[in-house]
C-alpha positions in Angstrom: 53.2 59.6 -33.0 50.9 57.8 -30.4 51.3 54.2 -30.1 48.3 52.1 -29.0 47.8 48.6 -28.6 44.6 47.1 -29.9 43.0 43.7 -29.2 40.9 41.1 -31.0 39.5 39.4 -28.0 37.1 37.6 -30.0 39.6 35.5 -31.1 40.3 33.6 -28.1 40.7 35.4 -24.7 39.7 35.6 -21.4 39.3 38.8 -18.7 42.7 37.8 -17.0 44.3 37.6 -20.3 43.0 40.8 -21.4 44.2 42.6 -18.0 48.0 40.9 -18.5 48.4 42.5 -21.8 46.8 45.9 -20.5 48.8 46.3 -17.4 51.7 45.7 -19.5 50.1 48.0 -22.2 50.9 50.4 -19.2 53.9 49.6 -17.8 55.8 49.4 -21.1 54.9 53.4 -21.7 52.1 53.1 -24.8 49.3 55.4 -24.6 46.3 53.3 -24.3 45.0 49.9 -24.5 41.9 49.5 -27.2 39.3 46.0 -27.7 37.5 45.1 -30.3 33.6 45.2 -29.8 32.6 41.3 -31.2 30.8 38.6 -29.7 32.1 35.8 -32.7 35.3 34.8 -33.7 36.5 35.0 -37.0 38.8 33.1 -39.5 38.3 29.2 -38.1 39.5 30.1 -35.0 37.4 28.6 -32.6 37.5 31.5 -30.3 37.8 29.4 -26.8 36.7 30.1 -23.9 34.4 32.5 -25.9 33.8 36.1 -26.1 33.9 38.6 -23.4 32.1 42.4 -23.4 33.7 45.3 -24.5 32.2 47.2 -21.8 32.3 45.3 -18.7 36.0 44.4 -19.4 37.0 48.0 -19.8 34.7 48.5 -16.8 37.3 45.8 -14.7 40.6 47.4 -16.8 39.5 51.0 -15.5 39.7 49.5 -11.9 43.2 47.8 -12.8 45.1 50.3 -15.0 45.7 54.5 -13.8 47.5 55.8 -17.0 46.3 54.6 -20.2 43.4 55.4 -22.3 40.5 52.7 -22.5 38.4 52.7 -25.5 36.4 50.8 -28.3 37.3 50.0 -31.5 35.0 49.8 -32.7 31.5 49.4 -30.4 28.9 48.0 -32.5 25.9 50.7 -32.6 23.8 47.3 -33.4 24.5 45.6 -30.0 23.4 48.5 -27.6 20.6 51.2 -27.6 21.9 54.6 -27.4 20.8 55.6 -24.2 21.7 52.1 -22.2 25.3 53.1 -24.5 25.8 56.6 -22.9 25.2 55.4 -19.1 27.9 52.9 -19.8 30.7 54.6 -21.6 30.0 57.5 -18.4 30.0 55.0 -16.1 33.2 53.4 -17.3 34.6 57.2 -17.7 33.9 57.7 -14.2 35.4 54.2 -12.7 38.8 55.0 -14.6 39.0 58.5 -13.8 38.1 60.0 -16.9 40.1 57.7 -19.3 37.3 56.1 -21.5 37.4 57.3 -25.6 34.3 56.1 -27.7 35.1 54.6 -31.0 31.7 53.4 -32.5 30.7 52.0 -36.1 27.5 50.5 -37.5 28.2 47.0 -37.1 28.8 44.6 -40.2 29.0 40.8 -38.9 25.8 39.3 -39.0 26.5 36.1 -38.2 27.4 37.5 -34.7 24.1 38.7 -34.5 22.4 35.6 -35.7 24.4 33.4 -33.4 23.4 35.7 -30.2 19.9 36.6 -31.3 20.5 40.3 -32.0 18.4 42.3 -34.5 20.8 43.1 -37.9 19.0 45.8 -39.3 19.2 47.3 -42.7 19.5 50.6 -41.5 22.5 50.6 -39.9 23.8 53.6 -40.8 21.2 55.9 -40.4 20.7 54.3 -36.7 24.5 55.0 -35.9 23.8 58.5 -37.2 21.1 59.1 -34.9 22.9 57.1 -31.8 25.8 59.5 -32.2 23.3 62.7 -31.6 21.8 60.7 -28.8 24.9 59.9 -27.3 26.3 63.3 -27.5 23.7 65.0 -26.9 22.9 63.4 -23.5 26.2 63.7 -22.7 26.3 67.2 -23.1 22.8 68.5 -21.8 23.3 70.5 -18.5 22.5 68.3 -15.3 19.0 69.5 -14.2 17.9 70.1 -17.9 16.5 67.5 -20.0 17.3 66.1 -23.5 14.1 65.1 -26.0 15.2 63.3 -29.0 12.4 62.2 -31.7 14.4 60.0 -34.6 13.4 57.7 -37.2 15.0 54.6 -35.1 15.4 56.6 -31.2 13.0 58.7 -29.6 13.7 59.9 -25.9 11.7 62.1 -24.0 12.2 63.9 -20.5 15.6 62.4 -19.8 17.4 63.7 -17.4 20.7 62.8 -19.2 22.6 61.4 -15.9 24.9 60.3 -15.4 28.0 62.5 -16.6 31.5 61.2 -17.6 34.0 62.0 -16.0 35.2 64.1 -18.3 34.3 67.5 -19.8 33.9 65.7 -23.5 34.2 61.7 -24.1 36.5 61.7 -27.2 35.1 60.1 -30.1 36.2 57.8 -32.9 34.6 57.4 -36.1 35.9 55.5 -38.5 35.8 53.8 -42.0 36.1 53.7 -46.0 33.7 55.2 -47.2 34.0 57.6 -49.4 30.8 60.3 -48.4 28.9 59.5 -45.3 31.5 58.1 -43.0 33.6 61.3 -43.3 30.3 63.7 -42.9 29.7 61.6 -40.1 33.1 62.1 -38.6 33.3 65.7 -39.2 30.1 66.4 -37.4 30.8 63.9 -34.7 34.2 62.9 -34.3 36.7 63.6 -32.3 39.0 61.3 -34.4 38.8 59.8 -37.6 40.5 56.1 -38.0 41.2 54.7 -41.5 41.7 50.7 -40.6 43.8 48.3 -42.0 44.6 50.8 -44.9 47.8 51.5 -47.3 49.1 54.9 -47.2 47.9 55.9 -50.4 44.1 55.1 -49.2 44.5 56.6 -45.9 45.9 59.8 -47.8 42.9 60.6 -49.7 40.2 59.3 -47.1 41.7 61.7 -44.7 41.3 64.2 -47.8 37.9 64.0 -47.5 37.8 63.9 -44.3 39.7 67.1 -43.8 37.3 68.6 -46.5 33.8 67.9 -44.8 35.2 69.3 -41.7 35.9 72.3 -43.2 32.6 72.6 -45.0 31.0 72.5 -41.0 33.7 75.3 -40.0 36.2 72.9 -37.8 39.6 74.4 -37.6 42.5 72.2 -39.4 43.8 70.1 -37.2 41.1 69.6 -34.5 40.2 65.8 -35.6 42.7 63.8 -35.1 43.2 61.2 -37.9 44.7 57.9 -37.1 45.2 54.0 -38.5 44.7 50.8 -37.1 47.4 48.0 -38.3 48.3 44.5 -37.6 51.6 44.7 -35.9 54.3 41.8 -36.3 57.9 43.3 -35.2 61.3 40.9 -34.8 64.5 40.9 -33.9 65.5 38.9 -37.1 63.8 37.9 -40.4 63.3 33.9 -38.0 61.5 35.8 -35.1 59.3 38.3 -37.9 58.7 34.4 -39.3 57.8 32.9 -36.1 55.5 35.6 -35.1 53.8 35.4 -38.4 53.2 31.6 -38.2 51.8 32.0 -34.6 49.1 34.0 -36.0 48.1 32.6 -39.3 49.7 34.7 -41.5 52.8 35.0 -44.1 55.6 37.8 -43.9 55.4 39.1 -47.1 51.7 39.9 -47.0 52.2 41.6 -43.4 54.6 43.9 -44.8 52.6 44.8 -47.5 49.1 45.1 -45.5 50.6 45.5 -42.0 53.8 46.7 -39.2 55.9 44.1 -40.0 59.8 43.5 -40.3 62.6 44.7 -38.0 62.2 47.2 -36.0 63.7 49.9 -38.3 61.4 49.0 -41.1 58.7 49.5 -39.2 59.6 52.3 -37.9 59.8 53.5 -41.7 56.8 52.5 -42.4 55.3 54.2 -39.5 57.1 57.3 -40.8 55.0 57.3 -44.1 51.9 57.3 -42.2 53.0 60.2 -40.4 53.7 62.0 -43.6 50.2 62.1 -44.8 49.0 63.4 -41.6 47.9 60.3 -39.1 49.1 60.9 -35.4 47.8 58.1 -34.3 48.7 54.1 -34.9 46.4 51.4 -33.5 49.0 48.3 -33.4 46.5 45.1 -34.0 48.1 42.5 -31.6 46.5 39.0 -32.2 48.5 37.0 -30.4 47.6 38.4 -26.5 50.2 35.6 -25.4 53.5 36.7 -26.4 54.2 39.8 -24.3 57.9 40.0 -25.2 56.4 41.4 -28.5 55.4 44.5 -26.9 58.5 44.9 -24.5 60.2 44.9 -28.3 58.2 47.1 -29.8 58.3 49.5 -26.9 62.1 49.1 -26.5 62.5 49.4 -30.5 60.3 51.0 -32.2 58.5 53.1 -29.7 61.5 54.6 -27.9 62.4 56.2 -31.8 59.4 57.5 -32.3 59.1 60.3 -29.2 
């Protein structure tokens, strides 16, 4: 089971914050260090100092970090045209040595999008359909061939599909509930599927269908990886599980039903049931980027039983 640490800097962070928690990300052995893609906090937080980019902070973290895995989770196709999308992510790819995974949704808040002046368009789902073929299919046009795309939303012509990623394929995430398009999407797309914020039973039959339409396009079992993303609140005793709760707005009980939450061992338990029903992959939600000693536990704890 892959551990990964996933932030919400929208809530309240800045650059330097962000790079504490990733370099320890690194240091304390978890495979890679994800950010949400939002530009407006949530919840009556007041989000000071105010939002940073997904992209240019994972450009700065690729500079900063040499292990880990950078990534998106998840970019909002509404904030960036395809094209202008694919030169970044390569770019970024590039700058950390071939590190960067592209986890990418439609986009849901619009009051983010009102508040910053960018379009919220009806069609967002066909538009991340056809920003996926875009994507990948610059990506993977031959350098000194072009790539033509003519879409309902995106139409390129003569591109010359530069630059490249570093690496040979850009992993990418698709994720989501629903029940029809979002796992066609990922089985056509995907390089992973993520089921957030999720009980086991839901996950289960998501990544049911999931598994089902990748089979229908003729994808071996087991070549998507499936994964979840979960709030994480880990303590020694039931008065630091408490502590940790209150420092980020929420109550025990409702953690360990929704999220990671309890002693280590019970969360290692819990972990265990999402590993039964086929997810490799956990994407630990940590919202408060302050309190550090919450990932050397979870590392020392819960991690170290999990190899």
């Amino acid at each position: 089971m892959d551990l990964r640490i996933f932030t919400e800097p929208q809530q309240g962070a800045t650059y330097d914050t962000l790079l504490r928690v990733a370099r320890a990300t690194e240091e304390l052995g978890f495979d890679a260090f994800f950010r949400s893609d939002h530009y407006l906090s949530m919840g009556g937080v007041d989000g000071l100092p105010g939002p940073t980019d997904a992209w240019i902070t994972l450009a700065g973290l690729a500079r900063e970090t040499k292990r880990i895995r950078l990534g998106t989770l998840m970019t909002a196709a509404t904030f960036r045209l395809p094209g202008v999308l694919a030169i970044q992510v390569a770019q970024v790819d590039q700058m950390s040595g071939g590190r960067v995974e592209l986890g990418i949704g439609a986009g849901w808040f619009e009051e983010e999008h009102k508040a910053y002046g960018i379009p919220f368009p009806k069609e967002k789902f066909a538009r991340l359909e056809e920003q996926l073929a875009v994507i990948t299919g610059l990506w993977a046009t031959e350098t000194g061939s072009t790539f033509d795309f003519d879409g309902t939303h995106y139409r390129l012509s003569d591109s010359p599909a530069l630059p490249k990623p570093a690496q040979a394929k850009v992993p990418v995430l698709v994720g989501g509930h629903g029940a029809t398009r979002t796992p066609r999407l990922a089985a056509q797309y995907a390089d992973e599927f993520n089921m957030p914020f999720a009980s086991t039973a839901d996950s289960e039959r998501q990544f049911g269908r999931v598994r089902a339409a990748a089979e229908e396009r003729g994808r071996k079992p087991g070549e998507l990886v499936l994964s979840n993303a979960l709030v994480v609140c880990v303590g020694k005793d039931d008065a630091e599980v408490a502590r940790r709760a209150a420092a980020i707005g929420r109550e025990v009980d409702e953690l360990k039903t929704n999220g990671l939450a309890g002693s280590p061992a019970e969360v290692v338990d819990k972990i265990g049931q999402y590993a039964a029903i086929g997810s490799s992959r956990i994407y630990l939600q940590v919202l408060d980027l302050d309190d550090l000693d919450h990932l050397e536990l979870i590392s020392s704890q819960v991690q170290s039983q999990l190899a």
